[in-house]
N, C-alpha and C positions, 0 to 999 in steps of 0.2 A: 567285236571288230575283227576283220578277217587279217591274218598276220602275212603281210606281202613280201618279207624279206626273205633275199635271194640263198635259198641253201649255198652250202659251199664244195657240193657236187656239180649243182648247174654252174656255178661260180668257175672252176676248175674246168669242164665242159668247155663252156665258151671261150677262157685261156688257151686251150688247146687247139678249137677249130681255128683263133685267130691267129696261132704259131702255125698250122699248116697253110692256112692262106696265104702269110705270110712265105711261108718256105715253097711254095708251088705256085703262087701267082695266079688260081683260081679259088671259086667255091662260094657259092654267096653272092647279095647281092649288097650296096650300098647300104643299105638300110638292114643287112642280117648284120654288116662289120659294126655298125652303130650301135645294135643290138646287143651286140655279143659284148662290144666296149662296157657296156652298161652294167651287163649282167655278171661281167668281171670283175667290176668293181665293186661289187657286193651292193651292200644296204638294202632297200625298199626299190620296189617297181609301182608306179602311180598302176588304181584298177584297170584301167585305158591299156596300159603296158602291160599286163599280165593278160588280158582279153586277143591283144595282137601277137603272145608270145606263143597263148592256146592256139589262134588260130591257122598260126603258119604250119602246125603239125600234118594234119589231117589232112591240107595240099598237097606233102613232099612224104609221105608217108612208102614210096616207095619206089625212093630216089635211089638207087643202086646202095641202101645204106651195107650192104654187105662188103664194100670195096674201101675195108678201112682203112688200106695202107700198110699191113702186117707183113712183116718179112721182106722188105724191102720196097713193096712194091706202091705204085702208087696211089693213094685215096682217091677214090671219087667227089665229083663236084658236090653231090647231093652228098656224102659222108662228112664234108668239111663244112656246107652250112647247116646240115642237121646239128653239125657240135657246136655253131654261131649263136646257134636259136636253144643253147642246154642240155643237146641231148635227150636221148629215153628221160631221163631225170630231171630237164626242162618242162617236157612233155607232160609227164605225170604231175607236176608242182603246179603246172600252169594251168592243167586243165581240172584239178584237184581244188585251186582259188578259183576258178568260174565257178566253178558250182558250188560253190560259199558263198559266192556275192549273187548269184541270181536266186538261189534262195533266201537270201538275207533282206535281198530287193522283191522277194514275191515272182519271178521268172520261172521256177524251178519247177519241174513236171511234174 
């Protein structure tokens, strides 16, 4: 059985994107704040959830994620939902369980 629970990097990740959301009033969509709520709270993500977490990557993949906000200045939108959706370390975890489960399921190339 493939192990769905949320590291505690991406856990932290998503903490973060949603203290800047909060603190800038952008970044994200309804359904990344929902996301990120989820992923902060730790425990397990149903397969379904981890498949939707893989798949937001690959779309925003190159959302100004350079504009982190360092030294005063401010984040970009695509820098505060990239850290909703886990971060590089959402990224990796999420698309690291696809391909556990699509192999597990027979999908796998």
């Amino acid at each position: 059985m493939t192990d769905l629970s949320i590291p505690q990097k991406v856990q932290d990740n998503a903490r973060k994107g949603l203290k800047l959301r909060d603190e800038y009033g952008f970044g994200g969509t309804e359904v990344g704040q929902h996301m990120a709520e989820k992923l902060a709270g730790g425990g397990d993500l149903s397969e379904e959830e981890v498949r939707h977490v893989a798949a937001y990557f690959p779309r925003h993949a190159h959302d100004h994620l350079d504009q982190t906000g360092q030294g005063g200045a401010k984040p970009s939108r695509g820098y505060v939902a990239w850290l909703l959706w886990g971060g590089d370390e959402g990224r990796a975890w999420s698309e690291r369980n696809v391909e556990r489960l699509d192999n597990r399921d027979g999908h796998g190339s």
